[in-house]
C-alpha positions as CSV (number, residue, x, y, z in Angstrom):
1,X,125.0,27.5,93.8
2,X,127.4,29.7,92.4
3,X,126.0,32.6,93.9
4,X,126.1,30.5,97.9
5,X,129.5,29.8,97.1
6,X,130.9,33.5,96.1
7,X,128.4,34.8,99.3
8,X,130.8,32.0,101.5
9,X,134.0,33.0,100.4
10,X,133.3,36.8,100.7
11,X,131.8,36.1,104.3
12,X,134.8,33.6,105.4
13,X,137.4,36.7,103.5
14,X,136.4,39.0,106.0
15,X,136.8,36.3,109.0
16,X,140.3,35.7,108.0
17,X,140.7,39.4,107.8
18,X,139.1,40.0,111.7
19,X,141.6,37.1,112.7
20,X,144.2,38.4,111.3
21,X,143.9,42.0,112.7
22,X,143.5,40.4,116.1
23,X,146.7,38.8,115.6
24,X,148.5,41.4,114.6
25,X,147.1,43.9,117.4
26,X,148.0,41.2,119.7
27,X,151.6,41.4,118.4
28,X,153.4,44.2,120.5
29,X,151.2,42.8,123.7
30,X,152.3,39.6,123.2
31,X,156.0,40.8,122.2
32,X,156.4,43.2,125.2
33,X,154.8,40.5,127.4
34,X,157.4,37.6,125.9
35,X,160.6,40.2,127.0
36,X,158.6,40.4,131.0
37,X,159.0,36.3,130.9
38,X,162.7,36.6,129.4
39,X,163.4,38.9,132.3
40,X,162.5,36.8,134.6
41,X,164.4,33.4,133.8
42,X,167.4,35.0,133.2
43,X,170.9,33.8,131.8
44,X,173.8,35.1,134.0
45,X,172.1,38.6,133.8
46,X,171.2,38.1,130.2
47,X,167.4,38.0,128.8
48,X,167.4,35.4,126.8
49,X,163.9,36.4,124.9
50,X,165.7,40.2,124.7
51,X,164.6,41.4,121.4
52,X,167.2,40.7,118.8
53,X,166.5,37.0,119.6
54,X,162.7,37.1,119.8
55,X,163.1,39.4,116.3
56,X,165.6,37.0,115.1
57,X,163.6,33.6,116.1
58,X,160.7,34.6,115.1
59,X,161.6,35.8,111.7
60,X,163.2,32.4,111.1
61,X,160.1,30.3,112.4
62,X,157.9,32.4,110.2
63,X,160.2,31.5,107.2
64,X,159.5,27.7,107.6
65,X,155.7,28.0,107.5
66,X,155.8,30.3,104.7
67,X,158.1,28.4,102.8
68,X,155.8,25.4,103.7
69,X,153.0,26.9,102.3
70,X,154.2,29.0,99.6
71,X,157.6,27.3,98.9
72,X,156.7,25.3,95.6
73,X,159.0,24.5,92.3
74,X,157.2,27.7,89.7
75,X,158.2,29.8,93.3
76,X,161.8,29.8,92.2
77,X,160.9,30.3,88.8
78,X,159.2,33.4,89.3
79,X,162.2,35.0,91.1
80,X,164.3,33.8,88.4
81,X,162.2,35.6,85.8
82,X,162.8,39.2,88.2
83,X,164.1,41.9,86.7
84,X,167.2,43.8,88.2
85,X,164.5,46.4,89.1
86,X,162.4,44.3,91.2
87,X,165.5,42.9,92.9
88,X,166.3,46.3,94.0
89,X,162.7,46.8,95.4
90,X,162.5,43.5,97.3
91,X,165.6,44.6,98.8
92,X,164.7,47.8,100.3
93,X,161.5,47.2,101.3
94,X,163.3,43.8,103.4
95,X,165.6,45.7,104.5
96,X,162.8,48.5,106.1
97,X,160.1,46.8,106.2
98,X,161.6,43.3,106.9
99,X,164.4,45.1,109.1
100,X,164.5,48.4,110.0
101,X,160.8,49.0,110.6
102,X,160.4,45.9,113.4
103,X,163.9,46.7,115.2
104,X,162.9,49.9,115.9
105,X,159.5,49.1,116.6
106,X,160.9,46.2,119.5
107,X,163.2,49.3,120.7
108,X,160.2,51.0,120.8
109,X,158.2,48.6,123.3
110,X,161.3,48.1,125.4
111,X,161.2,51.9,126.0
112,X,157.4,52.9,126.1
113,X,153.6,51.3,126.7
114,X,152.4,48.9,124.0
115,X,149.4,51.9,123.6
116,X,151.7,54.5,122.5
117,X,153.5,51.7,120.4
118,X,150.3,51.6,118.7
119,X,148.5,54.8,118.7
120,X,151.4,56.6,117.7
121,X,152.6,54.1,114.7
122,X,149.5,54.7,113.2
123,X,150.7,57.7,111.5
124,X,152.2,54.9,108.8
125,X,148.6,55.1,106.6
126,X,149.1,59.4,106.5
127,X,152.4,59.3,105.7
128,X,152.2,56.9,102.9
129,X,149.0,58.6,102.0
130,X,151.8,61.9,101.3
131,X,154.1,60.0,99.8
132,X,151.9,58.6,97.2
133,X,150.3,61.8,96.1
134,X,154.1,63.4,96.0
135,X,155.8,60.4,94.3
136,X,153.1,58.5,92.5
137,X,151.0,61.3,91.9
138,X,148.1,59.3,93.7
139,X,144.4,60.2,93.6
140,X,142.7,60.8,96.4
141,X,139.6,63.2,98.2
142,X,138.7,65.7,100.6
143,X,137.4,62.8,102.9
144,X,140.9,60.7,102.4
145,X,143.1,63.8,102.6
146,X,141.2,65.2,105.9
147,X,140.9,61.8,107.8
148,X,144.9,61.1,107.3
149,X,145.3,65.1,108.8
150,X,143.0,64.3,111.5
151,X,144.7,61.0,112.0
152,X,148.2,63.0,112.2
153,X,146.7,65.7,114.8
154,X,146.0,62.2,116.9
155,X,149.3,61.0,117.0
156,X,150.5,64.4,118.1
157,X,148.0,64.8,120.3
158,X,149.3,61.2,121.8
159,X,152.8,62.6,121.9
160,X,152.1,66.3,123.0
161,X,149.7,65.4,126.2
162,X,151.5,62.2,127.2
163,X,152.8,62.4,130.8
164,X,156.8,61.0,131.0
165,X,158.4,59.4,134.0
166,X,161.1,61.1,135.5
167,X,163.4,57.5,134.4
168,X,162.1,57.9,131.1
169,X,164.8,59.2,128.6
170,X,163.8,62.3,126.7
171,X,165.3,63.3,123.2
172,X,165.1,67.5,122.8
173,X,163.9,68.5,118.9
174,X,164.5,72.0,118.9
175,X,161.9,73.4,122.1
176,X,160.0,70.3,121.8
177,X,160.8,67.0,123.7
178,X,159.8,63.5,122.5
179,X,160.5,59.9,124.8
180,X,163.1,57.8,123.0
181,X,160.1,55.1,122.6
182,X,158.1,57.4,120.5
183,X,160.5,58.6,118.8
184,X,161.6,54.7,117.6
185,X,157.9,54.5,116.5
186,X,158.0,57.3,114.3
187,X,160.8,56.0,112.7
188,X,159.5,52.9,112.4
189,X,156.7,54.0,110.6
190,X,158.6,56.4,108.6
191,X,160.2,53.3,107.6
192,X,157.5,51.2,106.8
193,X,155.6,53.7,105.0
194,X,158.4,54.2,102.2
195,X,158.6,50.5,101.8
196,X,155.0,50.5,101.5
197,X,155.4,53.1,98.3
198,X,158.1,51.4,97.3
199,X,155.8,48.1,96.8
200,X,153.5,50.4,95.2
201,X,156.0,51.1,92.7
202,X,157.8,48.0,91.7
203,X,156.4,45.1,93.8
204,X,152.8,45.1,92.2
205,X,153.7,42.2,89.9
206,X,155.3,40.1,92.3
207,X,153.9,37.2,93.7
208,X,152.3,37.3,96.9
209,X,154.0,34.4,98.1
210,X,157.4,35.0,96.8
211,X,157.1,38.6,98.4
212,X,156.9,37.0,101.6
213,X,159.0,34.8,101.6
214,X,161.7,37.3,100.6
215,X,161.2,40.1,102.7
216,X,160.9,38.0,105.5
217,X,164.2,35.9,104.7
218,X,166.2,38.9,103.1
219,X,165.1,41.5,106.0
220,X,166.1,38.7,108.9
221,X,170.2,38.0,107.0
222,X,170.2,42.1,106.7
223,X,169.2,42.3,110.9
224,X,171.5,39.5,112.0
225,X,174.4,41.1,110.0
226,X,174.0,44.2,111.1
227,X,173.9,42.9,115.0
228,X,176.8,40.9,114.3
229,X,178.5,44.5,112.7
230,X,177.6,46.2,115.8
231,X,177.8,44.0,118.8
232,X,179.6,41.0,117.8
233,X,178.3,37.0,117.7
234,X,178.2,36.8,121.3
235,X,174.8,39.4,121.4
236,X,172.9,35.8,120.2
237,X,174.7,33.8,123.1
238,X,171.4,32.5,124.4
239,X,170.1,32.4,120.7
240,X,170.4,28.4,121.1
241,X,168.1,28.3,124.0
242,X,165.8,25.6,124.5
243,X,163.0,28.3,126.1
244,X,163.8,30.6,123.1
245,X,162.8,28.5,120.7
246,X,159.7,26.8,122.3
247,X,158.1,30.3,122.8
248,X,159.2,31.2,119.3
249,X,158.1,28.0,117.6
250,X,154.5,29.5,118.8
251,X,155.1,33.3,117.9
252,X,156.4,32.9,114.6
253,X,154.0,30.3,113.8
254,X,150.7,32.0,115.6
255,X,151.3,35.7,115.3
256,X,153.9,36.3,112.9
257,X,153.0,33.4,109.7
258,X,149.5,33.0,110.9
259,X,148.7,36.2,110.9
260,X,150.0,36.8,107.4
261,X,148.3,33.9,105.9
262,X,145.0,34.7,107.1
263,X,145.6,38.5,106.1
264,X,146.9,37.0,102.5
265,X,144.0,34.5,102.3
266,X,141.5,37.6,103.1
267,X,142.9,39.8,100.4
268,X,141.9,37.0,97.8
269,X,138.3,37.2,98.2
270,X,137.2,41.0,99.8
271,X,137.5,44.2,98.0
272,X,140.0,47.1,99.0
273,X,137.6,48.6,101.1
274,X,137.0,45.9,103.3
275,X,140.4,45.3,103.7
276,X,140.8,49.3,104.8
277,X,137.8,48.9,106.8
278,X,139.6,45.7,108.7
279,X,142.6,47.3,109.3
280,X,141.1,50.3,111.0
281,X,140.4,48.0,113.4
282,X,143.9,47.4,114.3
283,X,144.4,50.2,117.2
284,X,141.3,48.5,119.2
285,X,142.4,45.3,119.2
286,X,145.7,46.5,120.1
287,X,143.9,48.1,123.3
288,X,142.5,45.0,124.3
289,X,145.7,43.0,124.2
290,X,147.4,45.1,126.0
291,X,145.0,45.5,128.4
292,X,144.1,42.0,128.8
293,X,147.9,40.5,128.1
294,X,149.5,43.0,130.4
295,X,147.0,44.9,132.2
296,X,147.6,48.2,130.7
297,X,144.9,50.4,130.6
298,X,145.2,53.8,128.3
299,X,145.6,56.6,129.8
300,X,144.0,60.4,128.7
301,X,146.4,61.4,126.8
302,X,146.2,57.7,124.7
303,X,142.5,58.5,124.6
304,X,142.3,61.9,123.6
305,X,144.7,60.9,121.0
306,X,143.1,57.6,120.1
307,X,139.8,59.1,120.0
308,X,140.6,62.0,117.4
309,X,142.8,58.6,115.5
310,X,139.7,57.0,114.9
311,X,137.8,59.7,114.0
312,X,140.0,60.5,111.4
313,X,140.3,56.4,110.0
314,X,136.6,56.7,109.8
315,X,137.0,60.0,107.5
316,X,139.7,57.7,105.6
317,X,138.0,54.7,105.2
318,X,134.5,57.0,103.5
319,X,136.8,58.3,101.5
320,X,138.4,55.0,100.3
321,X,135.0,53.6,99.3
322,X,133.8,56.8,98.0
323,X,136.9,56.4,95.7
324,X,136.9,52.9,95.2
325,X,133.2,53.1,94.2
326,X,133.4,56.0,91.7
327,X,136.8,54.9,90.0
328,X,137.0,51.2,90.1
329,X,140.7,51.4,90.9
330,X,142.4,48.1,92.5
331,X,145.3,47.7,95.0
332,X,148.2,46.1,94.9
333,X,148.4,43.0,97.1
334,X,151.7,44.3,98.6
335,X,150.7,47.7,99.6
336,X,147.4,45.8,101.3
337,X,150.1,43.7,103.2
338,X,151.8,46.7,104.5
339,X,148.5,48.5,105.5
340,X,148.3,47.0,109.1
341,X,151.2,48.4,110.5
342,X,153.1,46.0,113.0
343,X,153.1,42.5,113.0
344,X,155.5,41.1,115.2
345,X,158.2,41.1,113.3
């Protein structure tokens, strides 16, 4: 019996992990798709599902169903008992990972495809990968260290081949040009791969639930005050909006906190590399949204790029096991949370 019952939570761990990858590859479809409708029921000119209130929103409806399903009495307790340390790590990685990171990924899809969106922020996992070996002194292999290389050749690749419009606004680095939309991905990545280390570092003993309940609520006050800093109160005139909140009520509920619970529920009962092996995932199902959700195909630059991406997540995720298997080492819930890249918000 006990042996049926740790078979079913293993197999339904990996289900909430393949429904939560779909989710979140759904996300920038979905997201880009959302600003279309906005654009198209307009108020006096303005887009009332532009991203600041669909970031904004969405954040907020999130915070109610995880506070409804992690929000219990020993939850405050636990972030009384934090130390000034681990108040300083929830707080930068809210503010890039619960902040930074989604604004300039929803800059991002207003300015480039979803596909690039997603090819191209999948240079997070290599990043972090050099981060940890600089910072934490990580241990990894030849397979690990030459799949996050060949994962970073495929994101240039994406960038070097791609094909701009002559609309599209181009930012010069030295004798190589970049479109503006790319160039919000990397930093969005950038972003979420130091709050990824940072979680590595600090966050590890932190409650799963209280982590996100925090980033979530901490990164959406830090975004709203620095709109507010920047382009006044009236920027969230349409924030009140009937529509806005309707199609929010089902993002933030669907995408953003459904996709996390299932992701957090997975975590509990698969090993680290399943959960590596589910993420890598992510980029396909990103493909099919937006092909499906808006009728994007990729083009040969996204599958040159893609192509030589996977190859080098399959070279990553041998490597993981290989390690996993030979040194018994576990991850920390938080840095598993981070792993998938965007989620919507």
């Amino acid at each position: 019996m006990s042996q049926l019952l740790s078979f079913w939570r293993r197999i339904s761990g990996r289900v909430y992990l393949g429904i939560a990858v779909l989710l979140f590859g759904s996300a920038s479809a979905v997201t880009r798709r959302l600003m279309q409708v906005g654009a198209l029921h307009s108020i006096d000119g303005r887009n009332p599902l532009s991203f600041c209130n669909v970031l904004l929103v969405g954040n907020l409806c999130a915070l109610l169903v995880l506070c409804l399903v992690y929000g219990r009495p020993q939850l405050l307790t636990s972030f009384q008992r934090l130390s000034g340390r681990d108040y300083l790590a929830l707080l930068s990685v809210a503010l890039l990972a619960g902040a930074l990171a989604p604004s300039l990924f929803f800059i991002a899809l207003e300015q480039t495809n979803v596909n690039n969106v997603i090819l191209i922020g999948r240079i997070e996992p290599p990043l972090t990968l050099a981060l940890a070996v600089v910072f934490l002194k990580e241990r990894t292999n030849i397979w690990i260290v030459g799949g996050g290389a060949l994962a970073f050749v495929g994101v240039l690749l994406t960038i070097i081949l791609q094909a701009h419009g002559a609309e599209e606004v181009m930012v010069s680095m030295g004798r190589f040009e970049i479109g503006r939309g790319e160039l919000w991905t990397l930093m969005g990545a950038i972003a979420t791969a130091i709050a990824t280390v940072i979680s590595q570092i600090g966050l590890r003993q932190v409650p799963l639930g209280l982590f996100a309940i925090v980033r979530t609520a901490v990164g959406s006050a830090i975004f709203f005050l620095i709109v507010l800093q920047f382009f006044g109160v009236n920027h969230f005139a349409d924030i009140l909006t009937p529509s806005v909140w309707q199609w929010m009520l089902i993002y933030g509920a669907v995408i953003v906190a459904g996709g996390q619970l299932c992701w957090f529920q997975g975590l509990k009962t698969t090993s680290a590399a399943e959960v590596s092996l589910a993420s890598a995932f992510g980029p396909i199902a990103g493909f099919l949204a937006a092909y499906f959700i808006l009728g994007e195909p990729p083009t040969v630059a996204q599958w040159i790029g893609g192509l030589v991406l996977m190859a080098g997540i399959a070279l990553n995720q041998l490597g993981v096991s290989r390690q996993i298997a030979k040194q018994k080492t576990s991850v920390g819930l938080q840095e598993l949370d981070l792993e998938v890249g965007f989620k919507g918000i």
